[in-house]
C-alpha positions as CSV (number, residue, x, y, z in Angstrom):
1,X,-39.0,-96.6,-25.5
2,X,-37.0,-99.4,-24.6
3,X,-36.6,-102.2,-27.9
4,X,-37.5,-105.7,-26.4
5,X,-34.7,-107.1,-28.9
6,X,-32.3,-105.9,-27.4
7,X,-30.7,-106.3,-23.9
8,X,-31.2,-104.7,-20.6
9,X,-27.8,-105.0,-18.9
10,X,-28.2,-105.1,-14.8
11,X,-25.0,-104.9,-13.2
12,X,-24.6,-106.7,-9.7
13,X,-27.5,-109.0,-11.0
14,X,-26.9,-111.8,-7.8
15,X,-27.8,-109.2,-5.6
16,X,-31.0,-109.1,-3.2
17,X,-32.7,-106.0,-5.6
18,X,-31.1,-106.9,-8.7
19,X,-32.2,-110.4,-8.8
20,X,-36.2,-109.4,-8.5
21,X,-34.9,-107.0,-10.9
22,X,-34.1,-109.7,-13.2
23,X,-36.9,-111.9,-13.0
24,X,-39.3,-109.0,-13.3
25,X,-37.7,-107.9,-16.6
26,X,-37.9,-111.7,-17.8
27,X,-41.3,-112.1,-16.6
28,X,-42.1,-108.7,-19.6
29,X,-40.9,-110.4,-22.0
30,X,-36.7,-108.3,-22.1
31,X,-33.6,-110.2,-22.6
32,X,-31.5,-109.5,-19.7
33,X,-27.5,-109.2,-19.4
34,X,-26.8,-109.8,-15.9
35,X,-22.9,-109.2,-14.3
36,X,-21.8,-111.0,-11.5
37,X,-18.4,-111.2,-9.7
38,X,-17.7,-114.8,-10.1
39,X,-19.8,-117.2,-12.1
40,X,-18.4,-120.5,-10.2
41,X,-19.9,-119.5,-6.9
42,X,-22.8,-121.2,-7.1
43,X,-24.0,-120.0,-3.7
44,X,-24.4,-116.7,-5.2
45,X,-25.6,-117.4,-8.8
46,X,-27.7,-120.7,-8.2
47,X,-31.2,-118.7,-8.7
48,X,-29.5,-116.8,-11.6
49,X,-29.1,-120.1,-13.1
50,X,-32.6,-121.3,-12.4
51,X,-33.8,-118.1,-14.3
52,X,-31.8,-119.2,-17.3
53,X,-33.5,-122.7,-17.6
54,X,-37.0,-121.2,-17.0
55,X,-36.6,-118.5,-19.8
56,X,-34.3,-120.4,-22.0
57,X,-32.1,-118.0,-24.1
58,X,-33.6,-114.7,-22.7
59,X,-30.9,-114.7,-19.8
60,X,-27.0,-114.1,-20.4
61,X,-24.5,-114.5,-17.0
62,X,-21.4,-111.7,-17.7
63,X,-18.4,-111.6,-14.6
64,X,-17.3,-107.8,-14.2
65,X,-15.5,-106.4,-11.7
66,X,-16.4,-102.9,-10.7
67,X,-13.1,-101.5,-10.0
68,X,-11.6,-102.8,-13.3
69,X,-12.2,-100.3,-16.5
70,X,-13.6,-101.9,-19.3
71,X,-14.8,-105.0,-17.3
72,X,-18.5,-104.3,-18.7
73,X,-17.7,-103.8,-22.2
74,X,-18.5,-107.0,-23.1
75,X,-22.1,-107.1,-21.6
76,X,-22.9,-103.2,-22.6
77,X,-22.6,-104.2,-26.3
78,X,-26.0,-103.4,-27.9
79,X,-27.7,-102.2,-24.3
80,X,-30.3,-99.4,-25.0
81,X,-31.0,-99.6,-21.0
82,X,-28.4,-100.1,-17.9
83,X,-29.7,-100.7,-14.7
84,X,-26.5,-100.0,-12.4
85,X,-27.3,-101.7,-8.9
86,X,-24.0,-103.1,-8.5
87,X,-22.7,-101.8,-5.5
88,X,-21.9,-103.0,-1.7
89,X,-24.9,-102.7,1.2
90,X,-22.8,-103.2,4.7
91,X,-23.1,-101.0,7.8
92,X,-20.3,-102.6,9.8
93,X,-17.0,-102.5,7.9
94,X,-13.1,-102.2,8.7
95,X,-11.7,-100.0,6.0
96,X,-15.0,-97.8,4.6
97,X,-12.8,-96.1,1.9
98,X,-11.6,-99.4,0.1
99,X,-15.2,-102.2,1.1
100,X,-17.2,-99.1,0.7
101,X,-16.4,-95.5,-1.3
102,X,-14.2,-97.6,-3.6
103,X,-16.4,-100.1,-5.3
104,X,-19.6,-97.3,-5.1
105,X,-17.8,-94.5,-6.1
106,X,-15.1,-95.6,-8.8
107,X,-17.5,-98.5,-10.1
108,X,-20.4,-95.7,-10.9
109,X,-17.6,-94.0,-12.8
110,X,-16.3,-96.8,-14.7
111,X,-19.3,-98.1,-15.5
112,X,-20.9,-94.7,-16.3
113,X,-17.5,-93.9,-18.7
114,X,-18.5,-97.5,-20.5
115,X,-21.5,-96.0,-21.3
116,X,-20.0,-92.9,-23.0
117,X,-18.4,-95.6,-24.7
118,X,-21.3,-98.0,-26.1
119,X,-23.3,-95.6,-28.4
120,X,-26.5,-97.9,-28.0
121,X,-27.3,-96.4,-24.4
122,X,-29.9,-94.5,-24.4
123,X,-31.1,-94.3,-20.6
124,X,-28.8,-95.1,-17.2
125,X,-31.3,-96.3,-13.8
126,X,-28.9,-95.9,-10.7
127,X,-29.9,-97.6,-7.8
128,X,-29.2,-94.9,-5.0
129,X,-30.7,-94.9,-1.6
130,X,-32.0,-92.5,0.6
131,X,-29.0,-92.2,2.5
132,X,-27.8,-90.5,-0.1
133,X,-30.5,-87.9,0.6
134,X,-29.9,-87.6,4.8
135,X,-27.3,-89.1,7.0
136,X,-28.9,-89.0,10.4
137,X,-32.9,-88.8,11.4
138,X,-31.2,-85.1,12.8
139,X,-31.3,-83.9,9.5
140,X,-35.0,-83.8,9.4
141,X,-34.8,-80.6,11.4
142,X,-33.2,-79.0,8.2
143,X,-36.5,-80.0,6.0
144,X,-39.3,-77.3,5.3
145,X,-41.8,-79.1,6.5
146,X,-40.6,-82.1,9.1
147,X,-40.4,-84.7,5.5
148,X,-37.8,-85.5,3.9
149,X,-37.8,-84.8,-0.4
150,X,-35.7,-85.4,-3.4
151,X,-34.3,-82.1,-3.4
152,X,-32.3,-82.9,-0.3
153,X,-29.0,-84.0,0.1
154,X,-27.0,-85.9,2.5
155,X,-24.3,-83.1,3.9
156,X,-23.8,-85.0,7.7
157,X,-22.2,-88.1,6.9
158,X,-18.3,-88.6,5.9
159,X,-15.8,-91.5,5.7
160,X,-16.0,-91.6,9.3
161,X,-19.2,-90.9,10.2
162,X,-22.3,-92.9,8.4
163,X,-19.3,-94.3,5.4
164,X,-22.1,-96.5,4.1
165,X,-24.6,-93.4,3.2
166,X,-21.4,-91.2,2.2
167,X,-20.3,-94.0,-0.2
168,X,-24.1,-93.3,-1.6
169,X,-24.2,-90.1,-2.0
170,X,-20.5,-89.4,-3.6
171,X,-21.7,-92.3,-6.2
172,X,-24.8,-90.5,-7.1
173,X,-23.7,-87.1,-7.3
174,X,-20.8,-88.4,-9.8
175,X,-23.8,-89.9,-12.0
176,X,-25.3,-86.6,-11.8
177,X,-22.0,-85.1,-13.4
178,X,-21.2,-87.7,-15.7
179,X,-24.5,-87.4,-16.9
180,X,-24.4,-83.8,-16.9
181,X,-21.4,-83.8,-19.0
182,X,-23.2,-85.1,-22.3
183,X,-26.8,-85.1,-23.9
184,X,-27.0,-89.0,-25.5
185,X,-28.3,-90.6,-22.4
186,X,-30.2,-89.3,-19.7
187,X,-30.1,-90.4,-16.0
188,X,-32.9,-91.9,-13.5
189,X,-32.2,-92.3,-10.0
190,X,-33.8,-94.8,-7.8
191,X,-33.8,-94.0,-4.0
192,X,-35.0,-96.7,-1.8
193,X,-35.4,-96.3,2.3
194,X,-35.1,-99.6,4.3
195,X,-35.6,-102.7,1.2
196,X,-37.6,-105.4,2.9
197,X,-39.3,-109.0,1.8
198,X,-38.2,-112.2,0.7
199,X,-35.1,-113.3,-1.0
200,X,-35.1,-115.0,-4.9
201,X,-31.5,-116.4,-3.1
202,X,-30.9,-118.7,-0.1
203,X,-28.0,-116.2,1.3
204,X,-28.8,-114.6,4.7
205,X,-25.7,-112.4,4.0
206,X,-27.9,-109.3,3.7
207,X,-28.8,-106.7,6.2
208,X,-32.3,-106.9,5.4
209,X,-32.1,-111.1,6.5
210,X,-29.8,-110.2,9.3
211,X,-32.5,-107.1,10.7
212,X,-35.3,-109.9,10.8
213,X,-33.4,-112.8,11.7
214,X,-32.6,-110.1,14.9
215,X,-36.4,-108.8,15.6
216,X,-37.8,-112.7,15.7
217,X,-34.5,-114.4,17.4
218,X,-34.9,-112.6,20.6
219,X,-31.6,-110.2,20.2
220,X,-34.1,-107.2,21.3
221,X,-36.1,-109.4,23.8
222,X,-35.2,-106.6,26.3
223,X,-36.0,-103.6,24.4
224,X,-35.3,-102.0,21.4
225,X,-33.7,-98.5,20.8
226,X,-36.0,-96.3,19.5
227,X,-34.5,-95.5,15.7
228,X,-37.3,-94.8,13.2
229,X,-36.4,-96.3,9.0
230,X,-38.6,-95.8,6.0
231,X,-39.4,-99.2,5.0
232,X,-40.6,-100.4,1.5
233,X,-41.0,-103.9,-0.2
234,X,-38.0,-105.2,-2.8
235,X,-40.8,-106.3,-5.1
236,X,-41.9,-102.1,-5.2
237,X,-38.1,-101.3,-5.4
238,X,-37.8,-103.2,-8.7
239,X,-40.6,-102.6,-10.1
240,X,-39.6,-99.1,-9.7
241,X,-36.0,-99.9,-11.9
242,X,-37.7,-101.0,-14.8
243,X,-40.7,-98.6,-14.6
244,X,-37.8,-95.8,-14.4
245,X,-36.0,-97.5,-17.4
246,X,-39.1,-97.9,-19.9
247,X,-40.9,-95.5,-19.0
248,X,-40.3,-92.5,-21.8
249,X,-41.2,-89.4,-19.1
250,X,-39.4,-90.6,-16.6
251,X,-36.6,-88.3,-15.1
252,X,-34.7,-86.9,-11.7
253,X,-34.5,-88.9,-8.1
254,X,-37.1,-91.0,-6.8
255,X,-37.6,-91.8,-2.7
256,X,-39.3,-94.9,-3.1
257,X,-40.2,-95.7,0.6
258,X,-44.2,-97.4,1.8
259,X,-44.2,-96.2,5.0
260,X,-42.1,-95.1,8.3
261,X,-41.9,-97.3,10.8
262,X,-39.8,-97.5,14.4
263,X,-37.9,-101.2,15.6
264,X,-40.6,-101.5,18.1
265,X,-43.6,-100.7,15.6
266,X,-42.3,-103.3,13.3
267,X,-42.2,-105.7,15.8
268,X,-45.8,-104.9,16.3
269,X,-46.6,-105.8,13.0
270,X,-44.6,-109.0,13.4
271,X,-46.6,-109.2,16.7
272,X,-50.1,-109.0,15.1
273,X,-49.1,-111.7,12.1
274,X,-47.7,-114.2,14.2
275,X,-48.9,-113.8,17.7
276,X,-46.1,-115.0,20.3
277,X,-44.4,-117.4,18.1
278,X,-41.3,-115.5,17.9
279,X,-39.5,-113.3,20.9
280,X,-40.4,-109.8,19.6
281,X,-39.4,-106.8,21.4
282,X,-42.2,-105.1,23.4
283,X,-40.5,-102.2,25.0
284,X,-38.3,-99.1,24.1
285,X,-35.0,-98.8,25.5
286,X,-34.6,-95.2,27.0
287,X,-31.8,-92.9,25.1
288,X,-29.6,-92.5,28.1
289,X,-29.1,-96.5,28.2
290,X,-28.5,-96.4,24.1
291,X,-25.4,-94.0,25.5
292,X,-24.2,-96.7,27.7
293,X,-24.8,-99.7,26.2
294,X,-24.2,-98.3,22.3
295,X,-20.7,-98.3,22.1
296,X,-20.9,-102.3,22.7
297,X,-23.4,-102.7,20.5
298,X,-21.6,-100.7,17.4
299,X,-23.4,-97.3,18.2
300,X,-21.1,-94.0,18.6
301,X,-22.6,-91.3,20.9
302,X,-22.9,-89.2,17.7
303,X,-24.7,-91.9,15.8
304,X,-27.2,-92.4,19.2
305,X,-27.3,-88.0,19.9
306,X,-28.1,-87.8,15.7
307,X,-30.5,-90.8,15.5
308,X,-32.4,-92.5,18.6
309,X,-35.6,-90.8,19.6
310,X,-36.1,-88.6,16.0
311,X,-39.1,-89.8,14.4
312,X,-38.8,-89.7,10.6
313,X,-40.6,-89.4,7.3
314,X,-40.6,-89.6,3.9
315,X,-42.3,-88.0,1.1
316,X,-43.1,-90.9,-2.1
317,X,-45.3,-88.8,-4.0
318,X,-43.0,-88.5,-6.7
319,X,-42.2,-91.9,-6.8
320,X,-46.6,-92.6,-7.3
321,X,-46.6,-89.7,-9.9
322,X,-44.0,-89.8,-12.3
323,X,-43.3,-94.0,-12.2
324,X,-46.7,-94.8,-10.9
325,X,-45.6,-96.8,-8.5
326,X,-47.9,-98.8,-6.2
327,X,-47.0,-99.9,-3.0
328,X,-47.3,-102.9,-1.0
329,X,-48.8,-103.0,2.9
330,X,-45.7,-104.0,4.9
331,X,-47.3,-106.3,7.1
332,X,-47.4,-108.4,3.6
333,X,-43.9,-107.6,3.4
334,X,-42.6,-108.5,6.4
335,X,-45.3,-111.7,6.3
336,X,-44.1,-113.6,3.0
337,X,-40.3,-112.4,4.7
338,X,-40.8,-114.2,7.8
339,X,-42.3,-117.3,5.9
340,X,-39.1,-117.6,3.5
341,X,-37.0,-117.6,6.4
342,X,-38.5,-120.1,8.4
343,X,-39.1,-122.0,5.0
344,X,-35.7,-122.1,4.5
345,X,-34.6,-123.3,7.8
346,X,-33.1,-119.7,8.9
347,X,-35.9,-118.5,11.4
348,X,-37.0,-121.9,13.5
């Protein structure tokens, strides 16, 4: 469907998805326009830049700024297929509306409206999440059958309450209606659970890093909470991009999640790879101490009432069947993880 002569443009292409993203698309043989924020930080770009040397001419570096219009013109021109991924992952903010809704919400727009704009575009992939289909693990009560399903969507969370899943699911229903609103290019969503494994980057910025830097450094030595996440590997998540952009029959929301997993059960899986190397939690906390102790530790009692003890799970059959998408064991996951990090010099 796609033409391999022309370029796929990934927006956000430093990021911790996008950049597998990138070198996945490279590695079939597509030309790849990749925006970032700011070309001179080298930091953020560095493996960007190694890319270009080892695919010489297949790799172009754009800067765009998501809340300025017409800041992706430039790197749209000729794009059959536009991966949008560009868009901020932080649970603890100061002001949600402007390092949160802003950037998700008016950037989907503005990029979307380029895309009315560049009559080349024949396909949009959005990287969503599944926050954008539930707020809190509560919500599972509202599900037919106890899973949650790509016919849900997220109606508990709010600019107070959860900002990071609301700034997902405003941005993706706007696709939806931008999408809606004309029949050139159509519009695949991509919604991941918990995006774990190791980093094409040396930043430890990310909230995937910063969860495992926690588990293995002792932080939850005396007990974890018990929250439950839907885990899946960032290798699967991108491979699930491109298989949503090249793939002619492709079409709606996708929860792309391996498995559901609590803290404690993941630290069991850490447990069983490495044995006592690291200072893994080995207990549950009970709820009535999460109510105590949760407010310190960045918790409200609606987040603990809504969240701690709910198991949750997630249905990926779609995912299998209409990307056929294969998914990777997370103890692999979490193993070559654990191994960059301590590579690196991040985990001793």
């Amino acid at each position: 469907m796609i033409n391999k002569e022309t370029p796929v443009l990934v927006t956000g292409g430093s990021g911790y998805i996008a950049s597998w993203v990138v070198q996945q698309l490279l590695e079939q043989g597509y030309k790849v326009n990749a925006t970032v924020r700011n070309k001179s930080k080298i930091a953020k770009v560095d493996h960007l830049l190694g890319l270009q040397k080892k695919f010489p001419g297949k790799l172009a570096l754009y800067e765009a700024d998501l809340l300025k219009e017409g800041s992706f013109k430039e790197s749209m021109k000729g794009c059959e297929l536009v991966i949008h991924m560009a868009s901020p992952f932080k649970v603890n903010v100061k002001d949600a509306q402007k390092e949160l809704i802003d950037p998700a919400l008016k950037g989907t727009s503005n990029i979307l409206k380029q895309v009315n704009d560049t009559p080349t575009v024949k396909r949009v992939v959005l990287t969503s999440s599944v926050a954008a289909i539930y707020g809190d693990a509560a919500d599972i009560e509202g599900t037919k059958n106890g899973v949650f399903t790509e016919e849900y969507w997220n109606t508990s969370s709010s600019l107070k309450h959860q900002p990071y899943s609301y700034s997902k699911t405003v941005a993706e229903k706007e696709a939806w209606k931008i999408q809606g609103e004309q029949s050139r290019w159509d519009l695949v969503v991509i919604n991941p659970s918990f995006v774990m494994g190791p980093s094409l980057s040396n930043r430890t910025d990310g909230e995937s890093t910063d969860f495992m830097i926690q588990l293995l450094s002792g932080s939850f030595k005396t007990g974890v909470p018990y929250l439950s996440f839907g885990f899946v590997d960032v290798r699967d998540v991108a491979a699930a991009h491109i298989l949503a952009g090249t793939k002619e029959s492709a079409s709606g929301r996708h929860i792309t999640c391996a498995v559901s997993k609590t803290m404690l059960e993941a630290g069991a899986i850490l447990r069983k790879e490495f044995g006592n190397k690291y200072k893994l939690p080995s207990r549950e906390l009970p709820k009535f101490l999460m109510y105590l102790v949760g407010p310190f530790a960045g918790f409200s009692w609606k987040f603990v009432s809504n969240n701690v003890g709910i198991p949750m799970s997630f249905d990926n059959s779609y995912s299998k069947k209409d990307l056929g998408l294969v998914y990777r064991d997370l103890s692999e996951t979490f193993k070559e993880q654990v191994d960059q990090l301590v590579e690196s010099g991040h985990v001793k």
